[in-house]
MARTORKE-814090 format. One record per residue (C-alpha): residue number from 1; residue in one letter; x, y, z. Coordinates in steps of 0.001 Angstrom, whole numbers, plus 524288, in hexadecimal, padded with zeros to 5 digits. Layout:
N
+-----+--------+-------+-------+-------+
! num ! residu !     x !     y !     z !
+-----+--------+-------+-------+-------+
! NUM !      A !     X !     Y !     Z !
...
+-----+--------+-------+-------+-------+
//
This chain:
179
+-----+--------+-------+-------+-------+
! num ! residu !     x !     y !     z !
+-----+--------+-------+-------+-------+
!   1 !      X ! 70160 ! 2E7D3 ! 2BCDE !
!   2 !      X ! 7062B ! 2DB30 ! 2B776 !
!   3 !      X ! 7082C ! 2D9EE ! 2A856 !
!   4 !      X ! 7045A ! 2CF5C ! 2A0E2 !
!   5 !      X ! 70DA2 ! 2C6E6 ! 2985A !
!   6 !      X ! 70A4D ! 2C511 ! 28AE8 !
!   7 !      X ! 7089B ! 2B49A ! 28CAD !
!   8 !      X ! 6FFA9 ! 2B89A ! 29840 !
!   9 !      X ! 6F9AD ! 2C2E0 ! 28E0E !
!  10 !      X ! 6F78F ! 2B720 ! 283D9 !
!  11 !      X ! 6F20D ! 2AEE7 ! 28D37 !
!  12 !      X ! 6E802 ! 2B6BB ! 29252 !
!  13 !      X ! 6E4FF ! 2BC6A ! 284AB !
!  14 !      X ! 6E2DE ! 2AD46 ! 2806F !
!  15 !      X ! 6DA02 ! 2ABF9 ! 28EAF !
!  16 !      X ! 6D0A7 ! 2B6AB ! 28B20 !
!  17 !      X ! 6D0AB ! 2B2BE ! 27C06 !
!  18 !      X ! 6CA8B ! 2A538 ! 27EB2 !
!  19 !      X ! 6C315 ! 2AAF5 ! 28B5C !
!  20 !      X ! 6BCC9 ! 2B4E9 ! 2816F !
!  21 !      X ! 6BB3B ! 2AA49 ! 27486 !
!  22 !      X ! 6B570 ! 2A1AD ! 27EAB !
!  23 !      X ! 6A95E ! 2AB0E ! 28385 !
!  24 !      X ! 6A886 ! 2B0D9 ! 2754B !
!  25 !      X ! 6A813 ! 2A5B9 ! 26DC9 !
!  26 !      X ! 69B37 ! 29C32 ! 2701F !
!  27 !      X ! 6982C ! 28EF0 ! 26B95 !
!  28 !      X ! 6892F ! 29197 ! 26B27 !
!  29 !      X ! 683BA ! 28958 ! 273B6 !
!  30 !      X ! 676EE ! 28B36 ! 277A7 !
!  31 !      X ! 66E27 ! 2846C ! 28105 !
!  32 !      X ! 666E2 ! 27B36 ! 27B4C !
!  33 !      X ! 659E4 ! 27E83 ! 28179 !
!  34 !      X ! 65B1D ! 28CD4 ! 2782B !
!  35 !      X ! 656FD ! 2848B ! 26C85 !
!  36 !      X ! 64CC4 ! 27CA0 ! 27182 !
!  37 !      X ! 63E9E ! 27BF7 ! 26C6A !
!  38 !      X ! 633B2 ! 28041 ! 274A7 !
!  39 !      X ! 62998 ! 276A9 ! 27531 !
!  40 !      X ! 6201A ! 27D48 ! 27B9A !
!  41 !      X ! 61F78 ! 27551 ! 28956 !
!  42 !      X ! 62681 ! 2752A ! 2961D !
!  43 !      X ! 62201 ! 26810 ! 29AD3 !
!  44 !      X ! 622D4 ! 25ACD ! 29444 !
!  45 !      X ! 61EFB ! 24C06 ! 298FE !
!  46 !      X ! 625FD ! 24204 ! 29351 !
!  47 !      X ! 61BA0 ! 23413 ! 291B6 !
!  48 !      X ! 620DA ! 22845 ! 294D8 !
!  49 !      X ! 6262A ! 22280 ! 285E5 !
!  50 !      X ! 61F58 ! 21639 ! 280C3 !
!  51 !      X ! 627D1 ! 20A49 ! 27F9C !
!  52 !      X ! 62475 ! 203AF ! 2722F !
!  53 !      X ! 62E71 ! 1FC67 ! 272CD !
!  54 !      X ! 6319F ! 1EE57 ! 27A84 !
!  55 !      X ! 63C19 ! 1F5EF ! 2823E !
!  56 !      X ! 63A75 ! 1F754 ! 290FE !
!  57 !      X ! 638A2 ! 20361 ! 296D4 !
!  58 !      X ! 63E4C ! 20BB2 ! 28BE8 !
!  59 !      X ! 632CB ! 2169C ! 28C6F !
!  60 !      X ! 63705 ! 217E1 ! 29BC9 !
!  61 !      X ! 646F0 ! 21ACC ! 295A4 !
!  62 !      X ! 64207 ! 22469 ! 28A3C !
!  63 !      X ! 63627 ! 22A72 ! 29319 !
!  64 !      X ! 64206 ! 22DD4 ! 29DFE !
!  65 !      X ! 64C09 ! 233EF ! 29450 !
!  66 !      X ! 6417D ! 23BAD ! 28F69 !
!  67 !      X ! 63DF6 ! 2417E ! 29C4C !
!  68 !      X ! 64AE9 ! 242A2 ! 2A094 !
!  69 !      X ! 65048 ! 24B02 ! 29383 !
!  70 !      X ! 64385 ! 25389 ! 29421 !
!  71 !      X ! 6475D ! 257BC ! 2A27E !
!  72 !      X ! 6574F ! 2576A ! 29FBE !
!  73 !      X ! 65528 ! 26074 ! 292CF !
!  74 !      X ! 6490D ! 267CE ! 29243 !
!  75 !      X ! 642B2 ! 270EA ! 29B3A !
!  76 !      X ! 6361F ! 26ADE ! 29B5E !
!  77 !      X ! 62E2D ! 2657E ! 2A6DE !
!  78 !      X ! 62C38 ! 25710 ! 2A789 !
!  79 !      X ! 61EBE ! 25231 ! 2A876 !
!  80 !      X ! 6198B ! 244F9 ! 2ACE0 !
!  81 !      X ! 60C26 ! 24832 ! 2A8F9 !
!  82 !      X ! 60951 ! 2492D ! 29A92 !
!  83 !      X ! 5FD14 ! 2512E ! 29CA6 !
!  84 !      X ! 60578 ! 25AF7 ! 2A53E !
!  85 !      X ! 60F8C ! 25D7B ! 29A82 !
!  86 !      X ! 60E97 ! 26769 ! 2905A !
!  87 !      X ! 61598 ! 25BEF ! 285C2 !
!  88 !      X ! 61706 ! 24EED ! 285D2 !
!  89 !      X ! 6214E ! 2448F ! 28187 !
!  90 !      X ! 61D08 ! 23778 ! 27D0D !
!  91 !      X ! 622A3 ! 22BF5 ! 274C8 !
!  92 !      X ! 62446 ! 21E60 ! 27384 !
!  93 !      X ! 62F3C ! 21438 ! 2712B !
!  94 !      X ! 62CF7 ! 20ED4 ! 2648F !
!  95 !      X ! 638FF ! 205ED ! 261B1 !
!  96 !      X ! 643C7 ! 20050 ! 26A64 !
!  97 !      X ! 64E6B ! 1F5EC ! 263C4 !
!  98 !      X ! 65C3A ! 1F1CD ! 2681B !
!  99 !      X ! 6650B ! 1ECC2 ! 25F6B !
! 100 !      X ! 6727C ! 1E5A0 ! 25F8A !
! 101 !      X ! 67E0B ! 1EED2 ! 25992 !
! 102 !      X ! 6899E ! 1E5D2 ! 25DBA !
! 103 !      X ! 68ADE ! 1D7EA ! 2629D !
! 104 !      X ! 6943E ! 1D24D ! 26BC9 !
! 105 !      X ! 69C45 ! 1C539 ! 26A25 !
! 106 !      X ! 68FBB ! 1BDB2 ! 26D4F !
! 107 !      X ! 68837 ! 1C381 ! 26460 !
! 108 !      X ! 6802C ! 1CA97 ! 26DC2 !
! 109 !      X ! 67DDD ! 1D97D ! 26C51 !
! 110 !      X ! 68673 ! 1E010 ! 273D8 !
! 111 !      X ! 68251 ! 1ED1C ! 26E45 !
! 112 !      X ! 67300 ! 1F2D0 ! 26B21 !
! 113 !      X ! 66D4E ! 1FE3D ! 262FE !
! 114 !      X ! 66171 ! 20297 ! 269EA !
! 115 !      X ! 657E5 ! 20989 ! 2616F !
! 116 !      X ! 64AED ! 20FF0 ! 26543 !
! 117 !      X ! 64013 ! 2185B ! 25E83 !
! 118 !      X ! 636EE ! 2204C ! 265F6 !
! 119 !      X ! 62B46 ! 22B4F ! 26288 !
! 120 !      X ! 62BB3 ! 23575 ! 26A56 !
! 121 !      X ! 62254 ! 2420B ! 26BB0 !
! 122 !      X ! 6207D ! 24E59 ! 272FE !
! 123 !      X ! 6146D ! 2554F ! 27299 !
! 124 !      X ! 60CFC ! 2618C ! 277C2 !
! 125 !      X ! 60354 ! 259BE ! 2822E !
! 126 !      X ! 5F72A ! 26428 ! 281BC !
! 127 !      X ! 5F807 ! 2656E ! 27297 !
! 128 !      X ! 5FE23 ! 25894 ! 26F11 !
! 129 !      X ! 606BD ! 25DEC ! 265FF !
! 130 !      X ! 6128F ! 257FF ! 2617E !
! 131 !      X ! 61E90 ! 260D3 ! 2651F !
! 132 !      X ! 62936 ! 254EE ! 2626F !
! 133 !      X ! 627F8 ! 24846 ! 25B9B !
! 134 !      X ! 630BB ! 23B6C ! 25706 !
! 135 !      X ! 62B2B ! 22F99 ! 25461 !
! 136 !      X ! 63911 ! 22796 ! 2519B !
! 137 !      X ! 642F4 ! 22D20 ! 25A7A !
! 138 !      X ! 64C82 ! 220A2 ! 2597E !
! 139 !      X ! 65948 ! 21E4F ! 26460 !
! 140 !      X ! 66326 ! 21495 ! 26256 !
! 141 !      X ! 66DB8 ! 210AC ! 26C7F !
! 142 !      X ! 6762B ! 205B9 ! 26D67 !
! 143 !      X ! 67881 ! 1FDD1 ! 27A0A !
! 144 !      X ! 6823A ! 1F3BA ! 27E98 !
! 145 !      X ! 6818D ! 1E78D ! 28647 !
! 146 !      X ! 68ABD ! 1E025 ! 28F51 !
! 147 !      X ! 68EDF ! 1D31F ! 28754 !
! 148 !      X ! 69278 ! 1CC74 ! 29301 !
! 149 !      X ! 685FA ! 1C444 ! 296B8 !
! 150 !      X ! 689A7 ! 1C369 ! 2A423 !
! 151 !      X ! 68990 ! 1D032 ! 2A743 !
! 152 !      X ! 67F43 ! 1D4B2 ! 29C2B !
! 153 !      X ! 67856 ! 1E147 ! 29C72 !
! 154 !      X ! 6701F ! 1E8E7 ! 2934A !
! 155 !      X ! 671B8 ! 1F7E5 ! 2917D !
! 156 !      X ! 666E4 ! 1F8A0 ! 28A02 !
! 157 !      X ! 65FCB ! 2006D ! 294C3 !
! 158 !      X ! 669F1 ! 20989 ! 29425 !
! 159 !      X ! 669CC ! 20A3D ! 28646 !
! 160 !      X ! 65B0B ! 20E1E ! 28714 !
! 161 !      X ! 65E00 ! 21779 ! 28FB8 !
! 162 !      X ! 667F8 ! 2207E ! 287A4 !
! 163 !      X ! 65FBA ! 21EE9 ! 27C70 !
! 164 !      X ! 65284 ! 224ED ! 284B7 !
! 165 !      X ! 65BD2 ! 22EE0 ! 2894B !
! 166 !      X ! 66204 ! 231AA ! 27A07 !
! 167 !      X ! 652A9 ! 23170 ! 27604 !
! 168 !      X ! 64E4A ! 23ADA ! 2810D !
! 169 !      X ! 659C2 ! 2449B ! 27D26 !
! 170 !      X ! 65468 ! 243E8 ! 27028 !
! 171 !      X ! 646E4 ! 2468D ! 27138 !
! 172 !      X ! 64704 ! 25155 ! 27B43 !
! 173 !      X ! 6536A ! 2579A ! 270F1 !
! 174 !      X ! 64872 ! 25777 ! 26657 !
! 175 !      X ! 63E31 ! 25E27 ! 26C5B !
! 176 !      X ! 64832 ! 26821 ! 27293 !
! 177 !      X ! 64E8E ! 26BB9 ! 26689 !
! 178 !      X ! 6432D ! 268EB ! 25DB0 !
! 179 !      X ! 646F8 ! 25D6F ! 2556C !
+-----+--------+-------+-------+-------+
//
């Protein structure tokens, strides 16, 4: 039988010490899904948003993330039918502006704040009651443009697109946690 020599005895002392502080100790993390509300349905059908607004196609960006966070973080089935659902999600698009935030050395914007305000409701479709509500959920984000006019582009579009996607995050976080 071999012995052991007291570094060897250190080092596997110090080994089993963190191996042991590491399963002991926890950081309490949970799942997320633990403290959830129930709402009381399993399927949902998200209605195409209505565009108040002179923006093109906007509804289409913020009707997509919607659908798209509802199947990513929630365990409820997605419904094209409204009268097949047991809730509903509805809103509309109320304002839309863009703004310059910095200007460039021809005094064009180079830089825009993006800022939109949209209602938005879930409710129980046989009862019609209201399970979430917000009438003025407002989303800023700022966008740049290429200041070289012959190769100008807009990433405004893209813009649009992360704030539907910050917007959808946020609604379907509020009726999950209960806000």
């Amino acid at each position: 039988m071999r012995k052991i020599e007291g570094s060897q005895k250190v080092y596997y002392s110090l080994c089993l010490l963190l191996f042991l502080s590491g399963i002991l100790s926890s950081c309490g993390y949970r799942v997320a899904q633990e403290n959830r509300l129930d709402l009381g349905f399993s399927s949902v059908a998200v209605v195409p948003l209505t565009n108040l607004t002179t923006t093109f196609q906007v509804e289409q960006r913020l009707t997509r993330a919607l659908t798209r966070k509802i199947v990513e973080k929630t365990s409820w089935e997605l419904r094209s039918d409204p009268n097949r659902a047991d809730a509903v999600l509805e809103g509309e698009i109320s304002e839309l502006s863009v703004s310059p935030v910095a200007f460039g050395q021809s005094s064009f914007g180079t830089s825009f704040l993006v800022t939109m305000t949209v209602r938005i409701q879930l409710r129980e479709r046989e009862s019609g009651n209201i399970l979430f509500s917000n009438e003025r959920y407002i989303f800023r984000e700022q966008y740049s443009i290429n200041v070289d006019f012959e190769k100008f582009f807009t990433e405004e579009n893209t813009a649009l697109d992360r704030i539907a996607m910050d917007f959808a995050s946020s609604v379907i976080t509020s009726l999950l946690e209960g806000f």
